[in-house]
Structures are given as structure tokens and as C-alpha cells.
Backbone as numpy.savetxt, mean C-alpha at the origin, in Angstrom:
# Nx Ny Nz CAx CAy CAz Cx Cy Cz
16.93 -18.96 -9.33 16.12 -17.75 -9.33 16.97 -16.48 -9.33
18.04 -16.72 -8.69 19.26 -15.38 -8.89 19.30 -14.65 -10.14
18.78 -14.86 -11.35 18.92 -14.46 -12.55 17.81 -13.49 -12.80
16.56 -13.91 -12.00 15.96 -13.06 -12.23 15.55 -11.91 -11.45
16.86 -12.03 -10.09 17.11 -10.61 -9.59 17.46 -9.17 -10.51
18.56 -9.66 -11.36 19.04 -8.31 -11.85 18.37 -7.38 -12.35
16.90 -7.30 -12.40 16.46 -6.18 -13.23 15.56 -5.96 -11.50
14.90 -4.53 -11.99 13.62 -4.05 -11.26 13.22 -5.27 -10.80
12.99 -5.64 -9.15 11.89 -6.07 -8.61 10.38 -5.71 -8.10
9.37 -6.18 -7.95 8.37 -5.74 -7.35 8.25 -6.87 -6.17
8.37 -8.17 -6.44 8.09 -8.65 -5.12 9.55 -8.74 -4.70
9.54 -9.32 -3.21 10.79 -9.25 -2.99 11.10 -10.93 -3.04
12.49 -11.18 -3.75 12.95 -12.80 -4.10 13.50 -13.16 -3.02
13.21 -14.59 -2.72 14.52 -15.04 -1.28 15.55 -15.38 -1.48
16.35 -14.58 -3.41 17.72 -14.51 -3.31 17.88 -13.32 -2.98
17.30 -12.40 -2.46 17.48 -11.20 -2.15 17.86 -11.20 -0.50
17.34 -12.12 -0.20 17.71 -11.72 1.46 18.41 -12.88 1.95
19.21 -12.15 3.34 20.14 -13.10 3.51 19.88 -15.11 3.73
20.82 -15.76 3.85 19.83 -17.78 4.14 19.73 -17.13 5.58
19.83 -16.40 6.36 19.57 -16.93 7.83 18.19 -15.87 8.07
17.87 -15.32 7.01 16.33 -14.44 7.25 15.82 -14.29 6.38
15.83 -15.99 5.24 14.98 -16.21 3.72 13.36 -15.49 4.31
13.00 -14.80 3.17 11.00 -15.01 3.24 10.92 -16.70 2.38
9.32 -16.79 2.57 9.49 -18.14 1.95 9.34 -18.12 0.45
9.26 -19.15 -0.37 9.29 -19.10 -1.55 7.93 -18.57 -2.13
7.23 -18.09 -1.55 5.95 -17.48 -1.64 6.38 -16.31 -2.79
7.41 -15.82 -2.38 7.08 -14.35 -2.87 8.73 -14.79 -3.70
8.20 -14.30 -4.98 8.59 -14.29 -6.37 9.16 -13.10 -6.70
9.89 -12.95 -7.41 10.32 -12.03 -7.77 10.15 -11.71 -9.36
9.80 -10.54 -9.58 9.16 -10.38 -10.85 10.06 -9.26 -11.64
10.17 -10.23 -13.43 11.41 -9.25 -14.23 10.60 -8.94 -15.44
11.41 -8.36 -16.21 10.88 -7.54 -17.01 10.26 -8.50 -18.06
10.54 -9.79 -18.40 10.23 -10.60 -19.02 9.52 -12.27 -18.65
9.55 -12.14 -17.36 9.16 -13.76 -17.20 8.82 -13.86 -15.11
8.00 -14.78 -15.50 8.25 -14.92 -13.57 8.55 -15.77 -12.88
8.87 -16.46 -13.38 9.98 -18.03 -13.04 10.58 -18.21 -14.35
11.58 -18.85 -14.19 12.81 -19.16 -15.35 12.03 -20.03 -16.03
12.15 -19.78 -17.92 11.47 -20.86 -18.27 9.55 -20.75 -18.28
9.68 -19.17 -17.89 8.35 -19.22 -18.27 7.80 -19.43 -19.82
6.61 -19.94 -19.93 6.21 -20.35 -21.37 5.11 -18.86 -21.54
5.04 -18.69 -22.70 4.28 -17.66 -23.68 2.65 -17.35 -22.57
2.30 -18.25 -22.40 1.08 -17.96 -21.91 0.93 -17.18 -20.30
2.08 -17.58 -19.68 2.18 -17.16 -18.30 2.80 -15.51 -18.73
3.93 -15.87 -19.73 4.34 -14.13 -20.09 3.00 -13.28 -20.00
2.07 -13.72 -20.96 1.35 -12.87 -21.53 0.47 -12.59 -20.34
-0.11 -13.35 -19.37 -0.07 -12.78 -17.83 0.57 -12.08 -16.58
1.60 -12.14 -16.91 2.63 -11.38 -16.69 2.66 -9.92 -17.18
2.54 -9.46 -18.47 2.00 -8.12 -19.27 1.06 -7.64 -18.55
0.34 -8.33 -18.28 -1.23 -7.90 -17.83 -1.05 -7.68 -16.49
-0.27 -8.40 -15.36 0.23 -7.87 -14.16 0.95 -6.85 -13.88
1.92 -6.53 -15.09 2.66 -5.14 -14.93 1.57 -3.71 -15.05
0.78 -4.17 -15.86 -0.37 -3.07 -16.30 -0.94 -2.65 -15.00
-1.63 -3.78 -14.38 -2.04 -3.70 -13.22 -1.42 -2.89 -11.96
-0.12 -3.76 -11.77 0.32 -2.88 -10.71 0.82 -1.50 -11.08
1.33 -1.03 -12.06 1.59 0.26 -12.60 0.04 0.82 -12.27
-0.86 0.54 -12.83 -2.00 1.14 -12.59 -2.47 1.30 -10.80
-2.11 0.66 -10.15 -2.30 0.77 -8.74 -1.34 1.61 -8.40
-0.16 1.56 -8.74 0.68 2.68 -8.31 -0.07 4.08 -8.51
-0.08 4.19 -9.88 -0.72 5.69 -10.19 -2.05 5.50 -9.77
-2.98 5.42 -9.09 -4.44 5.20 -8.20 -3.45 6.00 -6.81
-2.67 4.96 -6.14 -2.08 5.34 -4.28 -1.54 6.81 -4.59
-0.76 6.85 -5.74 0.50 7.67 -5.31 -0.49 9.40 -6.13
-1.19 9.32 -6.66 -1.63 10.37 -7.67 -1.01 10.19 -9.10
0.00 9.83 -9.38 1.02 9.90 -10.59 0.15 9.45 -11.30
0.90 10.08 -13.06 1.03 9.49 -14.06 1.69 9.39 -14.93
3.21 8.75 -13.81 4.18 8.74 -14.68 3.67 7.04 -14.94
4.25 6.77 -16.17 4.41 5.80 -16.92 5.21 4.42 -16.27
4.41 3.31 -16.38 5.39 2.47 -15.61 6.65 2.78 -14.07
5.40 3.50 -13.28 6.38 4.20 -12.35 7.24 2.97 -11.17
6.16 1.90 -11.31 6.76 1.10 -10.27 7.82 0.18 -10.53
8.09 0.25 -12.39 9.08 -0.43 -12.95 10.57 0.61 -13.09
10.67 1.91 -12.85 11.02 2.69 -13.25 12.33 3.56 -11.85
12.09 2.79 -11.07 13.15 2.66 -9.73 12.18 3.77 -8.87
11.31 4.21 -8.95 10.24 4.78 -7.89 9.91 3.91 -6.38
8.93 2.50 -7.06 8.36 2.39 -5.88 9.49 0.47 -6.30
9.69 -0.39 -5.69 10.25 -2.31 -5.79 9.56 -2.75 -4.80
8.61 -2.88 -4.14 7.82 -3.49 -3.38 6.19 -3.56 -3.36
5.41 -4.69 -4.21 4.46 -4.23 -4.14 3.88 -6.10 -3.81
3.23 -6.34 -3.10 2.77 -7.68 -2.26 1.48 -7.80 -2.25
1.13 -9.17 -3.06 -0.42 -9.53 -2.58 -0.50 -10.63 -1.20
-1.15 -10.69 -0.78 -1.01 -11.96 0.36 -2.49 -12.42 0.48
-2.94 -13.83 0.46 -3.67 -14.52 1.12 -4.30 -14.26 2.87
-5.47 -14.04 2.85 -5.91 -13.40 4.09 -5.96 -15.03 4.86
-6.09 -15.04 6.00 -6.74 -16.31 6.31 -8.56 -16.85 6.17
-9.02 -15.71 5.57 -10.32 -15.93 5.23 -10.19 -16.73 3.48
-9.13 -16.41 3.38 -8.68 -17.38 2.03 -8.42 -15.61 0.77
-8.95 -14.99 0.89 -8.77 -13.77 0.48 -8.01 -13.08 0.13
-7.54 -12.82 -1.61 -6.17 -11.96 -2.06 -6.63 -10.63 -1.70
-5.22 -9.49 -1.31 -5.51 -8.57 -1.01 -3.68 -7.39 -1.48
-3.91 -6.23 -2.01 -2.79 -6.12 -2.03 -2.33 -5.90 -0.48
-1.15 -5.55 -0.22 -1.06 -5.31 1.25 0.50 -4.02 1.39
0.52 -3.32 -0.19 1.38 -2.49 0.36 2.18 -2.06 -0.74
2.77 -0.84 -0.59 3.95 -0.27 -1.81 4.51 0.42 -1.15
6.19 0.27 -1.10 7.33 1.28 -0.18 8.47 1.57 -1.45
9.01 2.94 -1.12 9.84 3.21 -1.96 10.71 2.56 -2.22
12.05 2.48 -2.95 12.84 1.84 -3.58 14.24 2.44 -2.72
15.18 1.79 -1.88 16.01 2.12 -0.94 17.22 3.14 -1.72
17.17 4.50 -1.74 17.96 5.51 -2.33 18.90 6.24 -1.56
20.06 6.85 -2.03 20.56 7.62 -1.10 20.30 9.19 -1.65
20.68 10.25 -0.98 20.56 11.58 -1.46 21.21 11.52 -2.87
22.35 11.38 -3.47 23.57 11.09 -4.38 22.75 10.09 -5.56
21.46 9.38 -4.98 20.99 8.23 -6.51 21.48 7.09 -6.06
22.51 6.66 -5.26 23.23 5.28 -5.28 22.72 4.69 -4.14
22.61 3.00 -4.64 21.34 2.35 -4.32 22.62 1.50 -2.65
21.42 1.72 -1.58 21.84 0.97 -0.53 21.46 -0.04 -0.71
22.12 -0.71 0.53 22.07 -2.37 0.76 20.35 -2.93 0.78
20.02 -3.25 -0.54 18.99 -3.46 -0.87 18.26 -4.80 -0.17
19.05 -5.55 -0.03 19.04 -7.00 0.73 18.32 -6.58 2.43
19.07 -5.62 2.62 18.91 -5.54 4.10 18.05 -4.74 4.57
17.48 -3.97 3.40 16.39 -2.77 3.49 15.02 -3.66 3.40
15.17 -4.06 1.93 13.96 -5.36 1.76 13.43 -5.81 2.78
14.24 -6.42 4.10 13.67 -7.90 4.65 13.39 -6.27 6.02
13.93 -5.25 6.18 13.39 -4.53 7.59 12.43 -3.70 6.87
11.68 -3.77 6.03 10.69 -2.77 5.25 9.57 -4.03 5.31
10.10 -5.31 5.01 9.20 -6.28 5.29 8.29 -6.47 6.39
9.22 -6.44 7.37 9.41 -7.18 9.18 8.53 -5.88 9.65
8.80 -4.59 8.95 8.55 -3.87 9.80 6.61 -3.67 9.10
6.58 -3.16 7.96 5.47 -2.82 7.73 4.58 -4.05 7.01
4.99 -4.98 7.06 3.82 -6.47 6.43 4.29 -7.10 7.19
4.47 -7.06 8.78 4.33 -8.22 9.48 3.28 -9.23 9.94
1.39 -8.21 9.56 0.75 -8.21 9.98 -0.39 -9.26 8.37
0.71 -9.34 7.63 0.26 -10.14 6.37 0.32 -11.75 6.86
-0.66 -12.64 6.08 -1.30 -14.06 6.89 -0.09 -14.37 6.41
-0.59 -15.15 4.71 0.31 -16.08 3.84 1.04 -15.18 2.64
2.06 -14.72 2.55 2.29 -14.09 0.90 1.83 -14.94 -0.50
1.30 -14.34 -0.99 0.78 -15.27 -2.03 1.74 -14.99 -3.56
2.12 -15.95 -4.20 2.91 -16.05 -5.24 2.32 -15.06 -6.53
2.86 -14.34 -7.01 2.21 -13.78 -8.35 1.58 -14.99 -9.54
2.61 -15.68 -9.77 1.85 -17.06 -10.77 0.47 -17.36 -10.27
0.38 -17.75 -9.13 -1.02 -17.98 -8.46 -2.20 -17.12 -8.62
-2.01 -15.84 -8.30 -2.66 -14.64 -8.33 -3.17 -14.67 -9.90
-2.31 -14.97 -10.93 -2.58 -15.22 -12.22 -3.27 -16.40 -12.64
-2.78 -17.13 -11.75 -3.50 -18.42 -12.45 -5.36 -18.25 -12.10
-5.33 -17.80 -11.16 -6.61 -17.63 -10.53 -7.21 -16.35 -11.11
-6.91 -15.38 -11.97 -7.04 -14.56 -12.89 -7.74 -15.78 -14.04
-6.48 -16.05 -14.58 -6.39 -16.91 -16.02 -7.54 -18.21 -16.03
-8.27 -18.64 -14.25 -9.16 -19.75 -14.32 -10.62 -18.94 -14.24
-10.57 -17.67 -13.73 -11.42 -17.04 -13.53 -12.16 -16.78 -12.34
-11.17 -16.88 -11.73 -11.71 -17.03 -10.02 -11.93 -15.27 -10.07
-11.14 -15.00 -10.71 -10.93 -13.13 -10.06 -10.81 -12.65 -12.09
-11.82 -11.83 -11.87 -11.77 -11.28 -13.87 -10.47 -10.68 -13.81
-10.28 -10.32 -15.15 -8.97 -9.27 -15.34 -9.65 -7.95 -14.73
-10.88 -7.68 -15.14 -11.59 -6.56 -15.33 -11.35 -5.83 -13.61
-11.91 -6.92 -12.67 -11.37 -6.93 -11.09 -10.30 -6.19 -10.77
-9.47 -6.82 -11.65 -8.24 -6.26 -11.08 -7.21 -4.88 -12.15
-7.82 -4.67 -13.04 -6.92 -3.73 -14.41 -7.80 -2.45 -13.79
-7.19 -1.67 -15.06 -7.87 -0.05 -14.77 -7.51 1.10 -13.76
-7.87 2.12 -13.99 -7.24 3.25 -13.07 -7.46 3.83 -11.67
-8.98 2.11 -11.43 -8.93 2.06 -9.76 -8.92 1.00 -9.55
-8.18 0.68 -8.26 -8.65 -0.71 -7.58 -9.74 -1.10 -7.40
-10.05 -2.40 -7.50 -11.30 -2.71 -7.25 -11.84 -2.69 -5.71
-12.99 -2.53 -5.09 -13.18 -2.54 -4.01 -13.97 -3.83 -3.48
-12.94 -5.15 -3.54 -13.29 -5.99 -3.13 -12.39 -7.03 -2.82
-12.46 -7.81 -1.94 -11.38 -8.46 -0.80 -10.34 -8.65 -1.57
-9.89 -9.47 -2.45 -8.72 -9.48 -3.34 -7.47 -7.87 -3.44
-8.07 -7.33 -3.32 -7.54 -5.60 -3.32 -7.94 -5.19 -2.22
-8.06 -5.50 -1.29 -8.75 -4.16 -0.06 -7.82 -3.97 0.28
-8.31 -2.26 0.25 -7.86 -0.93 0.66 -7.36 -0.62 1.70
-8.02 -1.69 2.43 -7.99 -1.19 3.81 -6.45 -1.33 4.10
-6.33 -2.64 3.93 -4.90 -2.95 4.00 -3.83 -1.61 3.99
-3.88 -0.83 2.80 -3.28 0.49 2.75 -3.27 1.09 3.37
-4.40 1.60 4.25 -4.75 2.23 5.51 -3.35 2.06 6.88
-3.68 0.62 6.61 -2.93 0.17 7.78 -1.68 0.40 8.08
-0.96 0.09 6.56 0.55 0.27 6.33 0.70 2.15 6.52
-0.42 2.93 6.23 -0.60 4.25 6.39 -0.22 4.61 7.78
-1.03 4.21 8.27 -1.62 4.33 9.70 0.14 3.50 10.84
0.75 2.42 10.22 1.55 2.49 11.18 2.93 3.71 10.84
2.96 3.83 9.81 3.69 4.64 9.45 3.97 5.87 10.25
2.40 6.94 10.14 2.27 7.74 11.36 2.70 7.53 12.12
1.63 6.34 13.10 2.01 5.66 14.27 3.30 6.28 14.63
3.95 5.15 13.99 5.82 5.02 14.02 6.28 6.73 14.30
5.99 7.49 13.01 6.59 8.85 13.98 6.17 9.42 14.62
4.69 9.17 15.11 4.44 9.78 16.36 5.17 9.80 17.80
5.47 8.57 17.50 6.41 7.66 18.87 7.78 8.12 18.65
8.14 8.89 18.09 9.77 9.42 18.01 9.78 10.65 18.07
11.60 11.07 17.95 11.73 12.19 18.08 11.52 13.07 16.85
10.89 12.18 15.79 10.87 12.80 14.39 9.81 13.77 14.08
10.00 14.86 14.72 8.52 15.62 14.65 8.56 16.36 13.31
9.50 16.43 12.49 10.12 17.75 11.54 8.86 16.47 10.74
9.13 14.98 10.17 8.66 14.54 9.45 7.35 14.46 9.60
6.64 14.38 10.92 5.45 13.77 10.70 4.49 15.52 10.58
5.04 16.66 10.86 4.49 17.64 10.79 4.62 18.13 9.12
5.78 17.31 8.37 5.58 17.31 6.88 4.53 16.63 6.09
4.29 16.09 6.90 3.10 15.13 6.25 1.97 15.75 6.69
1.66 16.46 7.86 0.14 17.08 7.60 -0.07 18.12 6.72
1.12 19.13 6.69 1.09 20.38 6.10 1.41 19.92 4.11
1.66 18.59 3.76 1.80 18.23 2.57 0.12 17.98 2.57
-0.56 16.74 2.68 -2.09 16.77 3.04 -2.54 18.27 3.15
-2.56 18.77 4.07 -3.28 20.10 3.71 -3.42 20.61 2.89
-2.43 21.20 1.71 -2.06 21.20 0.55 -2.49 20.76 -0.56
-2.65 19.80 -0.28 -2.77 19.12 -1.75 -4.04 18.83 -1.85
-4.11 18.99 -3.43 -5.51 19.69 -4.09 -6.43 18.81 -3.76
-6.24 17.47 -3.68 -6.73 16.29 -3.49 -7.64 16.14 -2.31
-7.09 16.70 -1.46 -7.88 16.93 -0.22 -8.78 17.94 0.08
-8.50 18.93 -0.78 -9.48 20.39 -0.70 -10.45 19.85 -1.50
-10.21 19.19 -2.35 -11.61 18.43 -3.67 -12.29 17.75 -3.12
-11.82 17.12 -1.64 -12.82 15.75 -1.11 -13.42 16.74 -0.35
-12.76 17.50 0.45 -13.31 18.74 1.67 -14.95 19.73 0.83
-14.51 19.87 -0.30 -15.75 20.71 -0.51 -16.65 19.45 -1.03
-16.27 18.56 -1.22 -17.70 17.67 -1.32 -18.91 18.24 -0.73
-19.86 17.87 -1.03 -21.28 17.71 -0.36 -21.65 16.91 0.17
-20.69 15.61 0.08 -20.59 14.14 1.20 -19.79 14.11 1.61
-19.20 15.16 1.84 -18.28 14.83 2.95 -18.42 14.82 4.60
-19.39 15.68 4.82 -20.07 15.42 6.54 -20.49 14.24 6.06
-21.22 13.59 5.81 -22.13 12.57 5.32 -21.25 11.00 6.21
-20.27 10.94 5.30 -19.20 10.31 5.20 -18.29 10.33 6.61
-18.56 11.74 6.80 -17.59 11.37 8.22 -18.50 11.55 9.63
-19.90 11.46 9.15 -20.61 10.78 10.10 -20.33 9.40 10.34
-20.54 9.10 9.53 -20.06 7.38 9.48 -18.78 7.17 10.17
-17.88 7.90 9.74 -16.74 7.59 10.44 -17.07 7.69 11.77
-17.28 9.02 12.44 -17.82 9.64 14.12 -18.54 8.33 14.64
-19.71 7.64 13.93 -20.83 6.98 14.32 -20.14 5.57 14.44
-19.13 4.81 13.79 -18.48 3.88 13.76 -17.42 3.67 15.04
-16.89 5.06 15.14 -15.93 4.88 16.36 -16.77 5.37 17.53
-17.79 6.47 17.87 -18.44 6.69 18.65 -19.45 6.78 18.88
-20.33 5.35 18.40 -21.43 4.73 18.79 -22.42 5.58 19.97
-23.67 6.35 19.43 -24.43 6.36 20.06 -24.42 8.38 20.44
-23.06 8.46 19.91 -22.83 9.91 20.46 -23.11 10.78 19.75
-23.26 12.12 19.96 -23.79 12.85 19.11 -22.69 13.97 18.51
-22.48 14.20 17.08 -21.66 14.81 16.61 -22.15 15.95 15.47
-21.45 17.52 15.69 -22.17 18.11 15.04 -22.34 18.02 13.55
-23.44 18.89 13.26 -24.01 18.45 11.77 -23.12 19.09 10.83
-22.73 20.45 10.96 -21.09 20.88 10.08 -19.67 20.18 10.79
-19.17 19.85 10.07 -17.72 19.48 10.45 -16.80 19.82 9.10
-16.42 20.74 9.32 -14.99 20.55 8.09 -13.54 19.88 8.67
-13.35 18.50 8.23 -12.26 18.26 8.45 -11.01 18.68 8.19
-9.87 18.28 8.52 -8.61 18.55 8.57 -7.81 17.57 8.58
-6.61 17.76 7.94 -5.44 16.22 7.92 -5.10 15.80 8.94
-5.21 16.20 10.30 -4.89 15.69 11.36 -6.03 15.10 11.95
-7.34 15.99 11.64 -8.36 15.16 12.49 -8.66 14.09 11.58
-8.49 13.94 10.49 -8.83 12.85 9.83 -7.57 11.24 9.95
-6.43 11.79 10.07 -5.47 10.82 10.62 -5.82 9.98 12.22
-6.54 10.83 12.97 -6.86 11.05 14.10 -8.29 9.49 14.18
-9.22 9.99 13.21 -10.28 9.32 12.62 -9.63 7.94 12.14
-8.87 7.46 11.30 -8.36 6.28 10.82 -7.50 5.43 12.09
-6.34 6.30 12.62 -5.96 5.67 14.05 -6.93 5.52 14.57
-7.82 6.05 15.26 -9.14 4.76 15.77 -9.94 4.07 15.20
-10.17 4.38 13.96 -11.64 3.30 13.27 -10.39 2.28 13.02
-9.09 2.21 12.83 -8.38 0.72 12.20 -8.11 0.06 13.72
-7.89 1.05 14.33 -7.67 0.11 15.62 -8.94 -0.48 16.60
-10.13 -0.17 15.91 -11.33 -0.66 16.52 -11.43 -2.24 15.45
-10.93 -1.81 14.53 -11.13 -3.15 13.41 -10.22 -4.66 13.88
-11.32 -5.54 14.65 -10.91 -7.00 14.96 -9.45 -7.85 13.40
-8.65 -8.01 14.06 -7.53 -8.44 12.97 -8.27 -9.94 11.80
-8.10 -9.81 10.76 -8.21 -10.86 10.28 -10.24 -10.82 9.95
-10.40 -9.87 9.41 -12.41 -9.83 9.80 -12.42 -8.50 8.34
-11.47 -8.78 7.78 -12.21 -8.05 6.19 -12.69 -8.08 6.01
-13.12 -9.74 5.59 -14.67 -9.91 4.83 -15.95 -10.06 5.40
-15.86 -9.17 6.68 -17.05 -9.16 7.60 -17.32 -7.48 7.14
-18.55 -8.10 5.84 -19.29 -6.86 5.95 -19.70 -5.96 6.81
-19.94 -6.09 7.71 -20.60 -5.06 8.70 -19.19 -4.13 9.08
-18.20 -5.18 9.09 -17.07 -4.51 9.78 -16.68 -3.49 8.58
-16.32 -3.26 7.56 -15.72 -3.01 6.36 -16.95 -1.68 5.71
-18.07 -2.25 6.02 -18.97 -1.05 4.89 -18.22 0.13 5.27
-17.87 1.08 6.25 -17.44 2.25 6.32 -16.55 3.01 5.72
-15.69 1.54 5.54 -14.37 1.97 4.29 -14.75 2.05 3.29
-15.94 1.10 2.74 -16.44 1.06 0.74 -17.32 1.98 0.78
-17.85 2.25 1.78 -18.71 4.05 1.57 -18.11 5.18 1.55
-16.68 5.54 2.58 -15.85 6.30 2.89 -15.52 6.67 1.13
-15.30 7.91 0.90 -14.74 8.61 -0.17 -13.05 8.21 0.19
-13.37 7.09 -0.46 -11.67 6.40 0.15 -10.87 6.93 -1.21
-11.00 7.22 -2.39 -10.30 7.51 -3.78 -9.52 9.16 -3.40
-10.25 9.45 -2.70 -9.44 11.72 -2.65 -8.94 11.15 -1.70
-8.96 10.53 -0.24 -8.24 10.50 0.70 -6.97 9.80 0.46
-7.27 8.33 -0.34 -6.14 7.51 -0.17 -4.64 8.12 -1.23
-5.54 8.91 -1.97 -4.32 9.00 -3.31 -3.86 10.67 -2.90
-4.60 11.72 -1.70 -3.46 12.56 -1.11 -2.98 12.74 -0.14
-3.87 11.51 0.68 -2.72 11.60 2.47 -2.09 9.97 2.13
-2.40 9.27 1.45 -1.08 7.62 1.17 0.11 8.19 0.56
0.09 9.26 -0.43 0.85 10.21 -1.75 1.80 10.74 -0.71
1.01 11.30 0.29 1.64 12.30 0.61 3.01 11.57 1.82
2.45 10.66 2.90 3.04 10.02 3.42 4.31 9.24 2.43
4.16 9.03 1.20 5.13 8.13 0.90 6.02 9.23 0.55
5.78 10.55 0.18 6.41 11.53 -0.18 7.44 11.78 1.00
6.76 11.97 2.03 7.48 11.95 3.66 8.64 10.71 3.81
8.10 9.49 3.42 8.62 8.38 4.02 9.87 8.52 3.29
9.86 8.77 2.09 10.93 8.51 0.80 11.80 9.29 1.72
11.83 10.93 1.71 12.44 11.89 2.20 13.44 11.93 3.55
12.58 11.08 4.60 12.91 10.95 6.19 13.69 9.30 5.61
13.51 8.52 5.30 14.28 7.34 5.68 15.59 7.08 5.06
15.59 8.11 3.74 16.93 8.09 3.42 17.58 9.11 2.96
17.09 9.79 4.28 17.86 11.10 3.60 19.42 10.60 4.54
20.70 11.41 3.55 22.05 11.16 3.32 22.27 9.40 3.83
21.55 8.79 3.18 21.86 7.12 2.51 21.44 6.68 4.25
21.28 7.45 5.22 20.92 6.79 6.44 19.37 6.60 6.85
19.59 5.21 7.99 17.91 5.00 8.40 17.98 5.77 9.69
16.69 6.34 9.24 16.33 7.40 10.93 15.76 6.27 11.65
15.82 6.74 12.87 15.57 5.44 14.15 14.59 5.05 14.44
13.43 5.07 13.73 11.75 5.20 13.69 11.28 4.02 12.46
12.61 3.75 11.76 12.42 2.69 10.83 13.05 1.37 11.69
């Protein structure tokens, strides 16, 4: 499988990380041409159709439309995993380990603590071939999964994103890193993305639901204009009210597939990765919060 390290990865390969902290053979590593050595014509041509895909999920999270951004040394980490409800789901996209200068750090060793740290909370990693094959039998349409949004249903949930969002914060809340995490509200504030969801006309609507989900029974006023902090504020508790492993418990979940999750996720996820890129490697070093 070493061969088909050398180009752009998206998943991460277990020739990538060291034998004494392999991931398992779950997670594949994917090249510009094939996804196991010896792939035949038909798996390629699923393969095409997976690059489309995740490029297209990139530009959905991040706002972009740059072109093949996740092939393009932007984002090398992008993971579906098996829920234990049996359920594909993506579960995440982190930048590509850079120094200030362009020159690439110890990629091996970034991989497996970008892993450990933010998809620890993933069941089974599920293989890309699989993910395809179950495409290609028809378990999951192409249609499900292509196009310029994710689909909003267990195979893709969102929520997942949230989470990797949400510890992120977390993480610098709990440090001395205040310069970063105060970059990330005042980026959110900003960005147009969020002023477009803010003047909605569903947007109280919407974050009733949110109020009514985390504070059952209470009464909250009928104007509310949110803000990037009170809304960060809002997700740290509705994810941490959410029982682990209970996606596909409708009741639990409607709040997110009603939530105007498309303006939020693509300028406070955008914006955080904008932060994350910035704080974790700036001059080729990890700040202590990673």
C-alpha cells in the first residue's frame, strides 16, 4: 500500500503512521488514480465519483469554490465511519499539516494526533471501497451522496461536524489561547454568511427550537437576534445534551434537520478551520491545546 501514499491523501493509510500506533486497515488511503493497487476500471470509475463528492463537501463546510480543493494540499483528511447503529456518516475534515514557509511537517505524526484527538469519538472507520460498493449495490444512490449539499441523512450527518466544531472550541476555551478563540468569533461575526442566516425570517423560529430543546418548558423571548457566541454557546449545550451513539433517533436529531444548518455550518465550521489552520501551525509549531 506504500505506493499509494505518494500523492495527496484524503483518508489517512496505516503506512502513514508509525507499526506501534497503526489505525486499522479500515481506512484506505486514496490517490489520484486507484484505491487499492490493482484497482480494475469499474472501482476507478467509482473512485471519480468519490473525488467529486468529497470536493463537493469540502466546498458545502468550508464556503469555497476552489476547484478540487481537498485534492489540492488545502484540506488530507476527510473520514466516513460506520455508526454502531450500522450507519455511514462523514465524521470530519482538518487541514493539511503546513508550516508558515509551505514546508510540510511530520505528516505521520500529525495524522495519527489529529486522529486521537478529534475522531476519537468515531465507532468503526469504514473503508472507501465499501462506502462505494454500497453506492454501486444501491444501498445509498449516487444522488445521496453528489452535489453542492450534503445530504441530510445518517450516511452524512452533519451533526457529526458539529461535534468536531464544538470540541475544537471546547479545546480553546480550556487554554491559554484566547487571541485564537476570540478570532473565531469576530471571523463569524463577519462573515456574510452569518448576517444572511441572521436576517432570516426563521431565524427566531429556529432558535426557538434550539432554546426549547435545551430548555424544556422555559420561556424565551419572542425577538432574539443572535450572535456567534451565543450561538456557539447554543451548540455546546444542545451536543452535549445529545445521548452518544442515538443519531438515528429521530426525536433526538429533528432539531439539527430543521436548524438552518447550511448558513451556520459553512460560516462558523469555515471560519473555525480558518482559525485552526492559523493557531496550530503557525511557525511549523503545535500550540498546546492540540
Amino acid at each position: 500500500m506504500c505506493s499509494t501514499c505518494l500523492d495527496h491523501t484524503i483518508f489517512i493509510c496505516p503506512c502513514e503512521i508509525p507499526d506501534s500506533k497503526k489505525l486499522t486497515d479500515a481506512s484506505i488511503s486514496v490517490t489520484q488514480n486507484k484505491i487499492i493497487p490493482g484497482g480494475n476500471k469499474e472501482v476507478n470509475l467509482m473512485l471519480t465519483k468519490a473525488r467529486s463528492t468529497l470536493d463537493g463537501m469540502v466546498k458545502t463546510l468550508t464556503g469555497s469554490h476552489k476547484r478540487n480543493m481537498c485534492f489540492d494540499g488545502d484540506f488530507s483528511l476527510a473520514n466516513f465511519c460506520r455508526t454502531r447503529t450500522g450507519d455511514i456518516k462523514l465524521i470530519g475534515l482538518v487541514p493539511r499539516p503546513f508550516t508558515a514557509n509551505g514546508s510540510k511537517l511530520d505528516r505521520n505524526k500529525m495524522a495519527y494526533i489529529i486522529e486521537q484527538e478529534f475522531f476519537a469519538e468515531a465507532d468503526v472507520p469504514i473503508p472507501i471501497c465499501e462506502l462505494l460498493d454500497l453506492m454501486k449495490n444501491g444501498v445509498y444512490k449516487e444522488e445521496d451522496l453528489m452535489g453542492d449539499h450534503i445530504s441530510m441523512k445518517p450516511e452524512l450527518e452533519r451533526l457529526a461536524v458539529y461535534q468536531m466544531m464544538y470540541r475544537i472550541v471546547k479545546k480553546l476555551k480550556k487554554t491559554d489561547n484566547k487571541g485564537a478563540y476570540k478570532d473565531i468569533l469576530d471571523i463569524v461575526k463577519s462573515h456574510s454568511c452569518w448576517h444572511d442566516w441572521c436576517e432570516k425570517a426563521q431565524a427566531n423560529i429556529h432558535l426557538k427550537k434550539i432554546w426549547d430543546f435545551i430548555n424544556p418548558g422555559t420561556q424565551k423571548p419572542t425577538e432574539y437576534h443572535p450572535t456567534a457566541e451565543s450561538l456557539l454557546h447554543y451548540l455546546d449545550n444542545g451536543i452535549k445534551h445529545l445521548p452518544d451513539h442515538s443519531y438515528d433517533e429521530v426525536s433526538r436529531t429533528t432539531l439539527f434537520y430543521d436548524f438552518e444548518i447550511d448558513h451556520i455550518l459553512t460560516g462558523t465550521f469555515g471560519a473555525v478551520l480558518e482559525v485552526l489552520q492559523r493557531a496550530m501551525f503557525r511557525s511549523g509549531k503545535m500550540i498546546s491545546w492540540i
